[in-house]
Predicted model as a PDB file, atoms N, CA, C, CB and O in Angstrom, pLDDT in the B-factor column:
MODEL        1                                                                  
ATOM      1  N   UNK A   1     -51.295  -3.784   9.842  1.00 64.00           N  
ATOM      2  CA  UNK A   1     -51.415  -4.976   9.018  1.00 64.00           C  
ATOM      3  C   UNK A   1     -50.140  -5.808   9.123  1.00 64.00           C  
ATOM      4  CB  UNK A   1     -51.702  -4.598   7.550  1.00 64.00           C  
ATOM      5  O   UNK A   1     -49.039  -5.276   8.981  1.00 64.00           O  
ATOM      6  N   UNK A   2     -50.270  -7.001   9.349  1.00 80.00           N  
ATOM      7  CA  UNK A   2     -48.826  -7.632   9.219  1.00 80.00           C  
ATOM      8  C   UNK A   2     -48.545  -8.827   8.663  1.00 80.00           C  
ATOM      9  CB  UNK A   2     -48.272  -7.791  10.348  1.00 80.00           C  
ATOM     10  O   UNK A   2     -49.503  -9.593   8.560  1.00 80.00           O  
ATOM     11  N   UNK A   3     -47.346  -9.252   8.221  1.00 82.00           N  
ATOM     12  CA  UNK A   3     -47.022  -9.414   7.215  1.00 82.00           C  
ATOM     13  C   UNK A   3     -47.974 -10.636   5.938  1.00 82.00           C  
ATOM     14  CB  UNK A   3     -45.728  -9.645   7.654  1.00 82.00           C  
ATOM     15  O   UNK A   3     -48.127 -10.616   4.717  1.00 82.00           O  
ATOM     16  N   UNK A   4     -48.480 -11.701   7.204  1.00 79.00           N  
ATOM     17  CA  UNK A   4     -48.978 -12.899   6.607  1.00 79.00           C  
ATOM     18  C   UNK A   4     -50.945 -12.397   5.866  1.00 79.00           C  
ATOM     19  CB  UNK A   4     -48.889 -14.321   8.188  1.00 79.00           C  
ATOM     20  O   UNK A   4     -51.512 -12.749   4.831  1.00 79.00           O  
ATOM     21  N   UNK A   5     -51.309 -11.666   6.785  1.00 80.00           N  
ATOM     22  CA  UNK A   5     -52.336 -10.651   6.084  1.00 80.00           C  
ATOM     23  C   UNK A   5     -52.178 -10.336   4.719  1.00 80.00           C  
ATOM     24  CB  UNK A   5     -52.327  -9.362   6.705  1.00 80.00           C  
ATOM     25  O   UNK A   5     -52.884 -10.816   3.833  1.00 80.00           O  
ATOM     26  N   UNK A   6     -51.073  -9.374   4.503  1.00 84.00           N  
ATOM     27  CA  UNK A   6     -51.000  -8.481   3.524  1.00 84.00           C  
ATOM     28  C   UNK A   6     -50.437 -10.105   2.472  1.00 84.00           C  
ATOM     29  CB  UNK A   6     -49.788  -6.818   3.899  1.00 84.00           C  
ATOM     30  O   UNK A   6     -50.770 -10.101   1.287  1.00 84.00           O  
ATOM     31  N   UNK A   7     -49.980 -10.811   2.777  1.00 82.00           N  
ATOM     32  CA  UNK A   7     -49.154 -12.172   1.894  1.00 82.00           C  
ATOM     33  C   UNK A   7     -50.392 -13.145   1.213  1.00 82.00           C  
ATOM     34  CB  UNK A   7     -48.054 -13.385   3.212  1.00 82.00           C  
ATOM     35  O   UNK A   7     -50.425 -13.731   0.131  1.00 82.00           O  
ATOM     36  N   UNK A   8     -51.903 -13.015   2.880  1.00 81.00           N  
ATOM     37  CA  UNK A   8     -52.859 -13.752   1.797  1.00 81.00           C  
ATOM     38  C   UNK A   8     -53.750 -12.476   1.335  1.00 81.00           C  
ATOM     39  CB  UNK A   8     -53.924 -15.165   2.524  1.00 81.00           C  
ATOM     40  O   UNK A   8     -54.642 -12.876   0.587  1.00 81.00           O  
ATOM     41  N   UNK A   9     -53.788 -11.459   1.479  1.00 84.00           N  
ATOM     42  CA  UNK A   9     -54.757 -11.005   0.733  1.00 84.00           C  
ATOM     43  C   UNK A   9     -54.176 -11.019  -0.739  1.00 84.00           C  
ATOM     44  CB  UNK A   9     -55.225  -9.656   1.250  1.00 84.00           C  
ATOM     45  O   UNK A   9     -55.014 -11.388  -1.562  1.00 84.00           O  
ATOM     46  N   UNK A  10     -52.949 -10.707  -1.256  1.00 88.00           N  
ATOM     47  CA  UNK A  10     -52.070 -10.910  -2.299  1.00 88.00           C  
ATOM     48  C   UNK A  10     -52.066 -12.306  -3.175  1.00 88.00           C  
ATOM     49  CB  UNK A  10     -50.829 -10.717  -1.703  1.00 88.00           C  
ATOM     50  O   UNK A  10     -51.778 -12.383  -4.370  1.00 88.00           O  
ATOM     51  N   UNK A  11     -52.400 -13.251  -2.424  1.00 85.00           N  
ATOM     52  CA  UNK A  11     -52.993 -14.523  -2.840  1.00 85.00           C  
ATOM     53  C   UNK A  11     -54.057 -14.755  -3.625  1.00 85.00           C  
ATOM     54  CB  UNK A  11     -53.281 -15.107  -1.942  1.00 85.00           C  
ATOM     55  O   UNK A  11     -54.198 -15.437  -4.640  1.00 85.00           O  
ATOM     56  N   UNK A  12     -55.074 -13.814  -2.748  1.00 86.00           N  
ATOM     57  CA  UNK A  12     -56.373 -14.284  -2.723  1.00 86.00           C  
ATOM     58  C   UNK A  12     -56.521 -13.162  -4.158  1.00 86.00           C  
ATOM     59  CB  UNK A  12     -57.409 -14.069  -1.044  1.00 86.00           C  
ATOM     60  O   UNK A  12     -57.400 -13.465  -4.964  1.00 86.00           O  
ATOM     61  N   UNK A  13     -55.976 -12.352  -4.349  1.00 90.00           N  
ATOM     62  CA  UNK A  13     -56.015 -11.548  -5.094  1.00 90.00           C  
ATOM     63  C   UNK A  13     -55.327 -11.543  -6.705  1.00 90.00           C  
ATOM     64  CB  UNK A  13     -55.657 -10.759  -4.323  1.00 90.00           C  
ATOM     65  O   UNK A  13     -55.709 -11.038  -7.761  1.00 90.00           O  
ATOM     66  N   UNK A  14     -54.147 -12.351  -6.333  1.00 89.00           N  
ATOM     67  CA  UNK A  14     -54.283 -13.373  -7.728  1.00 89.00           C  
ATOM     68  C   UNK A  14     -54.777 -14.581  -8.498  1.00 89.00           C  
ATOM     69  CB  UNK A  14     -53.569 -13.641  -7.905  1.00 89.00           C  
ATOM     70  O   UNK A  14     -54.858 -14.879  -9.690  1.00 89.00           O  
ATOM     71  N   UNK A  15     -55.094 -15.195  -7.273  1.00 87.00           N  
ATOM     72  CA  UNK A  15     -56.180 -16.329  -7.376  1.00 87.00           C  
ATOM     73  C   UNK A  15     -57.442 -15.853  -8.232  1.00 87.00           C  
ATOM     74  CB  UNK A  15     -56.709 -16.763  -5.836  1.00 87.00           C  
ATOM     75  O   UNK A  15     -57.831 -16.597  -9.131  1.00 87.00           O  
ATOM     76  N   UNK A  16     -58.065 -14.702  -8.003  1.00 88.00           N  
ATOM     77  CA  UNK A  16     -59.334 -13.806  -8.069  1.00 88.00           C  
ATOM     78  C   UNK A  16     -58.849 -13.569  -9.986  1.00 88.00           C  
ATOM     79  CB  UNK A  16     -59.325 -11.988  -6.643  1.00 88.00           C  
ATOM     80  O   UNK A  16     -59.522 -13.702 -11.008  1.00 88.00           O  
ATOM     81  N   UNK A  17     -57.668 -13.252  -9.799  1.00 91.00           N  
ATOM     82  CA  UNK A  17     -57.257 -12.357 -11.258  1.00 91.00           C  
ATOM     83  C   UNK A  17     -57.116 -13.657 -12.311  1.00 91.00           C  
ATOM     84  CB  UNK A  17     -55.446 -11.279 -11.131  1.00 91.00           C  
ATOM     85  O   UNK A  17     -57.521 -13.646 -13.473  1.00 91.00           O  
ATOM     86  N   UNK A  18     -56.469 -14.746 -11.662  1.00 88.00           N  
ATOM     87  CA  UNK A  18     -55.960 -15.989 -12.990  1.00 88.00           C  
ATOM     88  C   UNK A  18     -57.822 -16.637 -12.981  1.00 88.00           C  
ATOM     89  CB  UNK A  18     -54.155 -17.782 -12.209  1.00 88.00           C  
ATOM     90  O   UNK A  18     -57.972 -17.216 -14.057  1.00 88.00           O  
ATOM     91  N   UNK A  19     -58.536 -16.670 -12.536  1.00 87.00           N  
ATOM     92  CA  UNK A  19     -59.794 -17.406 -12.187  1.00 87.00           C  
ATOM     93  C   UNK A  19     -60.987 -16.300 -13.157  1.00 87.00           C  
ATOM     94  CB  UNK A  19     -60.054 -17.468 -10.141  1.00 87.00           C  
ATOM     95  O   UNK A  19     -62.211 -16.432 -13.163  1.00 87.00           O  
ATOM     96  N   UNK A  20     -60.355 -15.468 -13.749  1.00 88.00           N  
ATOM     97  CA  UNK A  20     -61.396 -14.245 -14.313  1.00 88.00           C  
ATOM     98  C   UNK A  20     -61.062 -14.189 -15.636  1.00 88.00           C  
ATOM     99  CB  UNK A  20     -61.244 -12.669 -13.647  1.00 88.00           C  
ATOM    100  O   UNK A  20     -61.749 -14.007 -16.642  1.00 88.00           O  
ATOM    101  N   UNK A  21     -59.692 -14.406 -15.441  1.00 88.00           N  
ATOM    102  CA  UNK A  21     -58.908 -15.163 -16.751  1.00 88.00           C  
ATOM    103  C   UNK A  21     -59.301 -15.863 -17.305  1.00 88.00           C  
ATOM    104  CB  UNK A  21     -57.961 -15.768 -16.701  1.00 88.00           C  
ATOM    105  O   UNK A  21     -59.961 -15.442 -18.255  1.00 88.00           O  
ATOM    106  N   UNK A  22     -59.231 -16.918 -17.192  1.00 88.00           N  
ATOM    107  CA  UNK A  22     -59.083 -17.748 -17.869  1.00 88.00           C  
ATOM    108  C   UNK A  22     -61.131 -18.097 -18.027  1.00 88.00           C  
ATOM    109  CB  UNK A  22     -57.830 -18.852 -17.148  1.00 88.00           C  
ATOM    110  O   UNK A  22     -61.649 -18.710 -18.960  1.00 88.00           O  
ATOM    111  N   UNK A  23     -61.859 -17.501 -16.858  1.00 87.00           N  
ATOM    112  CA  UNK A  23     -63.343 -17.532 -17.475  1.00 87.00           C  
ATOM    113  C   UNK A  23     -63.579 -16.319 -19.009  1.00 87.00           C  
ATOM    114  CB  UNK A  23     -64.523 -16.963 -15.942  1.00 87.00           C  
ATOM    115  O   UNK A  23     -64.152 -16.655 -20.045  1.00 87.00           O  
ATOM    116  N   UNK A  24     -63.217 -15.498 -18.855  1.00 89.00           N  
ATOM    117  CA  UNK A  24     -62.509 -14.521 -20.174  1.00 89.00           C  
ATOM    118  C   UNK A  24     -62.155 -15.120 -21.134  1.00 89.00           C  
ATOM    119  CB  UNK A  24     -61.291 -13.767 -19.955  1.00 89.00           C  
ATOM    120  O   UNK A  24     -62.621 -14.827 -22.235  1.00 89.00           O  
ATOM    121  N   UNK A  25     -60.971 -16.410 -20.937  1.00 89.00           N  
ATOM    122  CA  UNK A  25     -60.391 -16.510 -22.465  1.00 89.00           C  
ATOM    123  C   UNK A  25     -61.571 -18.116 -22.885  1.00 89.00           C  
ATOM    124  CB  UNK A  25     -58.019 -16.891 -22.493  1.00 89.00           C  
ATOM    125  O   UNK A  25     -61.734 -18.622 -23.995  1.00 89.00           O  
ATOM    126  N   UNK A  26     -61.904 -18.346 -22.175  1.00 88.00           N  
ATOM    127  CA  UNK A  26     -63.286 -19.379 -21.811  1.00 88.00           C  
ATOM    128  C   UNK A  26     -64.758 -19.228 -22.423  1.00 88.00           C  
ATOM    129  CB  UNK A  26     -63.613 -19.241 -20.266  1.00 88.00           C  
ATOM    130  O   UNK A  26     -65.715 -19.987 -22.578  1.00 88.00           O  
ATOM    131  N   UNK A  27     -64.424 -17.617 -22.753  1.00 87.00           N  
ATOM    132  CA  UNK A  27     -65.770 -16.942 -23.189  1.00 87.00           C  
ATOM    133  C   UNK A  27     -66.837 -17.519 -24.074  1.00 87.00           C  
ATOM    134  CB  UNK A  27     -65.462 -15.824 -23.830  1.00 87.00           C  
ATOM    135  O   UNK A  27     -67.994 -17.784 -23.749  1.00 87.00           O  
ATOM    136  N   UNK A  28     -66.364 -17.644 -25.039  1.00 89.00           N  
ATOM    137  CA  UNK A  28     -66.671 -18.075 -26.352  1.00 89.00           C  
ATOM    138  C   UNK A  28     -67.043 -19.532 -26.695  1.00 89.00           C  
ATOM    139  CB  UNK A  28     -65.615 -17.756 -27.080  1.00 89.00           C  
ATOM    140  O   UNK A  28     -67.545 -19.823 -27.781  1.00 89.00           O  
ATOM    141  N   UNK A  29     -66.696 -20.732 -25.420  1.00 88.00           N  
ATOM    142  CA  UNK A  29     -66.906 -21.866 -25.426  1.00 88.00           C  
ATOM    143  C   UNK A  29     -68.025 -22.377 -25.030  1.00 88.00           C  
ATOM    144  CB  UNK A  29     -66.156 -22.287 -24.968  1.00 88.00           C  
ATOM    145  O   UNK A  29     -68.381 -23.468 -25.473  1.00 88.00           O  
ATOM    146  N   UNK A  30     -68.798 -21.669 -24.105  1.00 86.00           N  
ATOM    147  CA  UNK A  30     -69.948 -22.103 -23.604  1.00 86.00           C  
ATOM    148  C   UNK A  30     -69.652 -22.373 -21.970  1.00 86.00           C  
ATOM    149  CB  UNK A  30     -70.426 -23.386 -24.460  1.00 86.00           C  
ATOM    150  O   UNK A  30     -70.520 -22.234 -21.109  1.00 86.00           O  
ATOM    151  N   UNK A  31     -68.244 -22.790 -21.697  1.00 84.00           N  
ATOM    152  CA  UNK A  31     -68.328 -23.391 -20.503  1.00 84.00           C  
ATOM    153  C   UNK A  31     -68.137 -22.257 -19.694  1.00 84.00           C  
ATOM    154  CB  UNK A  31     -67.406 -24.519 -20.273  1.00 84.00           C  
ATOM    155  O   UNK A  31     -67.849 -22.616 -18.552  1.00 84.00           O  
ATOM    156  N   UNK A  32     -68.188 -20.780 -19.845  1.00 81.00           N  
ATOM    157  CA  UNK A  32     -67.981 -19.426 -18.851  1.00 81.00           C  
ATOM    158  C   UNK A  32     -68.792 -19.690 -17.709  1.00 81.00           C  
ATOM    159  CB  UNK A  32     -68.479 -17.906 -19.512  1.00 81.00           C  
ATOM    160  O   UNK A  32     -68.420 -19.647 -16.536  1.00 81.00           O  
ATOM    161  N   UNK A  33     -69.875 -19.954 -18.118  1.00 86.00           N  
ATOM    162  CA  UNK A  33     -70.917 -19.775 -16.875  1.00 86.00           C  
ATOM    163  C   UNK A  33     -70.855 -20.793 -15.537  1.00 86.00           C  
ATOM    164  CB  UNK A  33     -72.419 -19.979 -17.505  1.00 86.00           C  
ATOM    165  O   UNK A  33     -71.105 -20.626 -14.343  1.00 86.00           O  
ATOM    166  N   UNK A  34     -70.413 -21.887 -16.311  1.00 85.00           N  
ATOM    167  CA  UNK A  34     -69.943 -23.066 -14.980  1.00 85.00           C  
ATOM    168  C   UNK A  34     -68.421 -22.800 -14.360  1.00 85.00           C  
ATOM    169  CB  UNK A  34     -69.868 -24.891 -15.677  1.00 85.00           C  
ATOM    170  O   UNK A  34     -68.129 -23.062 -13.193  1.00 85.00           O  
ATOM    171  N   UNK A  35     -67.492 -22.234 -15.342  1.00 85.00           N  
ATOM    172  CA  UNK A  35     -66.272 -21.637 -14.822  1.00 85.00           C  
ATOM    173  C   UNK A  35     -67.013 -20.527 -13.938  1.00 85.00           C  
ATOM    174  CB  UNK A  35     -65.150 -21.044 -16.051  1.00 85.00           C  
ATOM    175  O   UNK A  35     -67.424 -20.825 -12.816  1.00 85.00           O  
ATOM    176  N   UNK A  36     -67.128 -19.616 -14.313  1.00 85.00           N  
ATOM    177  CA  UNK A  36     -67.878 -18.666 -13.039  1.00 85.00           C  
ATOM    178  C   UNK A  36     -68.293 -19.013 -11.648  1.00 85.00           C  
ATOM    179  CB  UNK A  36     -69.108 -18.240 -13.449  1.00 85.00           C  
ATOM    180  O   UNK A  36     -67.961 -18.662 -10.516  1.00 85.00           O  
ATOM    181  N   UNK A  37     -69.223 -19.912 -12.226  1.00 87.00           N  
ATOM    182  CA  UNK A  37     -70.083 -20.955 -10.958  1.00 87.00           C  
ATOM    183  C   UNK A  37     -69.201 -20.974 -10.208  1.00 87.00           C  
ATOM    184  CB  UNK A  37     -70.607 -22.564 -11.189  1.00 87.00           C  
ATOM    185  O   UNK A  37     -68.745 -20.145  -9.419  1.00 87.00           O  
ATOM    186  N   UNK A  38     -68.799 -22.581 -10.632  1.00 89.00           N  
ATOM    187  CA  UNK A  38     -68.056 -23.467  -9.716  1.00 89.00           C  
ATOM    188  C   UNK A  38     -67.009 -22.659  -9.080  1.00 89.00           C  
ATOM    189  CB  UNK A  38     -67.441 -24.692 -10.431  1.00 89.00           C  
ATOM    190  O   UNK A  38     -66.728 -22.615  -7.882  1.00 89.00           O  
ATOM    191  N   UNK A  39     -66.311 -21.833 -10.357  1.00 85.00           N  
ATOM    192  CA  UNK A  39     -64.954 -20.922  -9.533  1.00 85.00           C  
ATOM    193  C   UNK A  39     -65.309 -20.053  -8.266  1.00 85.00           C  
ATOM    194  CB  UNK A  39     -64.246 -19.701 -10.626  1.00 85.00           C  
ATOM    195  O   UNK A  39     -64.841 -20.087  -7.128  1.00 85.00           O  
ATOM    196  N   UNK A  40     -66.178 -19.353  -8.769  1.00 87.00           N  
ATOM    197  CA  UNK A  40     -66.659 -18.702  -7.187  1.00 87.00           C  
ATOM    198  C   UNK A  40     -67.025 -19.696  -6.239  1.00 87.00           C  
ATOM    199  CB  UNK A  40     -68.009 -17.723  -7.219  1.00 87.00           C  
ATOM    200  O   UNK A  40     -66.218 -19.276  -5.410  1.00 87.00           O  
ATOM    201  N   UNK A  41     -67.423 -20.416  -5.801  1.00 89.00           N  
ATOM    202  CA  UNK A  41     -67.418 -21.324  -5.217  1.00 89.00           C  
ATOM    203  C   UNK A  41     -66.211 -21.648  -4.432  1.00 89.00           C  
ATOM    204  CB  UNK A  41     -67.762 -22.072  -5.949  1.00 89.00           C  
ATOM    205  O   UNK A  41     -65.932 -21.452  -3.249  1.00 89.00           O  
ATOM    206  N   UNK A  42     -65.548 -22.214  -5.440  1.00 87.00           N  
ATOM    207  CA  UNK A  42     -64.174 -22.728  -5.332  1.00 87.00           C  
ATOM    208  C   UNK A  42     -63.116 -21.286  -4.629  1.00 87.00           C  
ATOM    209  CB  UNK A  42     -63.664 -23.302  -7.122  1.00 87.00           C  
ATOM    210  O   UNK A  42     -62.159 -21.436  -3.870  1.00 87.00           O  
ATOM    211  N   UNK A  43     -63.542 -20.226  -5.048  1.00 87.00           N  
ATOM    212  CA  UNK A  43     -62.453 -19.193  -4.701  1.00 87.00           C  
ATOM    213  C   UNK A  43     -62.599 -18.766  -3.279  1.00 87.00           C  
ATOM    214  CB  UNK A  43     -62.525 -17.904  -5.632  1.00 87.00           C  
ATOM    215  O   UNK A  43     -61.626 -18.352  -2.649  1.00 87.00           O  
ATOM    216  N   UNK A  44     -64.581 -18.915  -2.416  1.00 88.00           N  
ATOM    217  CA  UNK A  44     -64.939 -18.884  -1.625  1.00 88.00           C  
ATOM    218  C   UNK A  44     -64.382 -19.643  -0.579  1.00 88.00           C  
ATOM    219  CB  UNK A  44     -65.812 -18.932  -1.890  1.00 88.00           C  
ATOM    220  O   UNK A  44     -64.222 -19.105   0.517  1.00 88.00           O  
ATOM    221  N   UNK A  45     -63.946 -21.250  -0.828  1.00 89.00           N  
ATOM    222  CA  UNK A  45     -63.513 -21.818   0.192  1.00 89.00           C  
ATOM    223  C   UNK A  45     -61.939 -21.632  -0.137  1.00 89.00           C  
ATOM    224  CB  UNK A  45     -64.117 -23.260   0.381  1.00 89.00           C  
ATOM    225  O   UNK A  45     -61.309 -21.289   0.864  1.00 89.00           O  
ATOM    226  N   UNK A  46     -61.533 -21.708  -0.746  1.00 87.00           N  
ATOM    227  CA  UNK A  46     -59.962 -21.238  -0.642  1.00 87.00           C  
ATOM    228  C   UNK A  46     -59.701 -20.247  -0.123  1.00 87.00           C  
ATOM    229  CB  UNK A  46     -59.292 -21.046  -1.699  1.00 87.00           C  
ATOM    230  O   UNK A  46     -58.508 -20.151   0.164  1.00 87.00           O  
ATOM    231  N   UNK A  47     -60.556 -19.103   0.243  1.00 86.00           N  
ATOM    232  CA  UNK A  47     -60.458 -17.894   0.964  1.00 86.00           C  
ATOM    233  C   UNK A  47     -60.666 -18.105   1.813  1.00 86.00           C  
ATOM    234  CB  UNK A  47     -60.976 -16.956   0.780  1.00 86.00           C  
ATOM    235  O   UNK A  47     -59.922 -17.648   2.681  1.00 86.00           O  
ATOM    236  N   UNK A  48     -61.974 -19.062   2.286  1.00 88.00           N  
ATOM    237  CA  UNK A  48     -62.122 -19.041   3.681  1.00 88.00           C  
ATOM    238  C   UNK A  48     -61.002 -19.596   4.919  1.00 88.00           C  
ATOM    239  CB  UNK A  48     -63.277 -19.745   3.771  1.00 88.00           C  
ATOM    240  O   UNK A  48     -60.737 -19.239   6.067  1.00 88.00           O  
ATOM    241  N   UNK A  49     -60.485 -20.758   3.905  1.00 88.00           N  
ATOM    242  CA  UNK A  49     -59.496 -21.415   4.354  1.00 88.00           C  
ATOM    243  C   UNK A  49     -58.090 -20.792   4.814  1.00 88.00           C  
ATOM    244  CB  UNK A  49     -59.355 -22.227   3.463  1.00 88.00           C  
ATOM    245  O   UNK A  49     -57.439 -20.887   5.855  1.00 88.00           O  
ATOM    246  N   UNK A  50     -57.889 -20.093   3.563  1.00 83.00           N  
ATOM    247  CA  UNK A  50     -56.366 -19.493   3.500  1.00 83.00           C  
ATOM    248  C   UNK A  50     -56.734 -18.184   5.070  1.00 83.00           C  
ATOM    249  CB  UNK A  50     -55.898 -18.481   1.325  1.00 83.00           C  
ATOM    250  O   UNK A  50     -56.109 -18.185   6.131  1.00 83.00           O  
ATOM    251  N   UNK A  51     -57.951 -17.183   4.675  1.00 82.00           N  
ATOM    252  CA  UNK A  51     -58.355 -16.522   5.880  1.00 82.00           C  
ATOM    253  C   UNK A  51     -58.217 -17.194   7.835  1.00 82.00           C  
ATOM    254  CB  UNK A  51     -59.884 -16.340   5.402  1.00 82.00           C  
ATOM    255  O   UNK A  51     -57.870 -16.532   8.812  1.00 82.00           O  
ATOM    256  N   UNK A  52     -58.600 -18.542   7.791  1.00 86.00           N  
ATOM    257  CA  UNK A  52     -59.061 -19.201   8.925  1.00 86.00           C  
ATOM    258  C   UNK A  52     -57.185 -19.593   9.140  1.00 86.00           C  
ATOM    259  CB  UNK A  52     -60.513 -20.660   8.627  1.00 86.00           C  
ATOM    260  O   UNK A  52     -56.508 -19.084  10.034  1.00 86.00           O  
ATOM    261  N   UNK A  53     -56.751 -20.391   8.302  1.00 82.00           N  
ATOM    262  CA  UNK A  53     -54.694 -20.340   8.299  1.00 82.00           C  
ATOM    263  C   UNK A  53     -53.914 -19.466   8.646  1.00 82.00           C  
ATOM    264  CB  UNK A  53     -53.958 -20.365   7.085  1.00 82.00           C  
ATOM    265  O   UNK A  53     -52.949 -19.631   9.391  1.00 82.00           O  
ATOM    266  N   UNK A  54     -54.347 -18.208   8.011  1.00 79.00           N  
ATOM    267  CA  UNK A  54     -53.474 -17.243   8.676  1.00 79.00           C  
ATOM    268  C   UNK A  54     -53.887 -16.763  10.033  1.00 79.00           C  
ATOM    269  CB  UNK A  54     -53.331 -16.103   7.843  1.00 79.00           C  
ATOM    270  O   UNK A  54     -53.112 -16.485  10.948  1.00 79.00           O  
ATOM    271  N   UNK A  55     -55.038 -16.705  10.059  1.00 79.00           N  
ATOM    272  CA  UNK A  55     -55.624 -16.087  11.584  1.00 79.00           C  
ATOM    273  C   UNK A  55     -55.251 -17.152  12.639  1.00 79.00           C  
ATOM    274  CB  UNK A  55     -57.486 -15.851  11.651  1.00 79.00           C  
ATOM    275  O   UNK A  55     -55.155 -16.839  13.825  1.00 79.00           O  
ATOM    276  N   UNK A  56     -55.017 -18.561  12.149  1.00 77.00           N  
ATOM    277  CA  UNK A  56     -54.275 -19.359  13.207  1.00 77.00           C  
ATOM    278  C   UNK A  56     -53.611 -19.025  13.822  1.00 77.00           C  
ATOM    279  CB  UNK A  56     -53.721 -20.137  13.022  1.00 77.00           C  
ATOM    280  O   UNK A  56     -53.787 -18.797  15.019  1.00 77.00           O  
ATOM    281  N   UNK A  57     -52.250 -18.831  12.963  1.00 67.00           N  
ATOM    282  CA  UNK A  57     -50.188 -18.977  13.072  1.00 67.00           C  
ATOM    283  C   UNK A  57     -50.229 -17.543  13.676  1.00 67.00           C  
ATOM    284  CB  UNK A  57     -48.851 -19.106  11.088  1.00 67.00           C  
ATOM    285  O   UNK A  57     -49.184 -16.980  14.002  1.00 67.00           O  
TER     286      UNK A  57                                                      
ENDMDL                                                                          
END                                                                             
């Protein structure tokens, strides 16, 4: 594994954690389910991206 790998999976992996968060503290408002949505979504292409960046360099 080297280094820029292990740097985005670490990314992608707090990205994953603040995005679960804050649908969590979100709970109670109604808007969880579109935070969910859209975030997965959203976490999908930021992965794909950050994935397709490093596999560039």
């Amino acid at each position: 594994m080297t280094t820029k790998f292990i740097a985005t999976l670490l990314a992608l992996v707090l990205l994953a954690a603040v995005w679960l968060g804050f649908a969590y503290l979100m709970r109670d408002s109604g808007l969880a389910p579109g935070i969910l949505g859209w975030g997965l979504i959203g976490y999908m292409l930021t992965a794909y991206w950050a994935i397709v960046a490093a596999a560039e360099r």
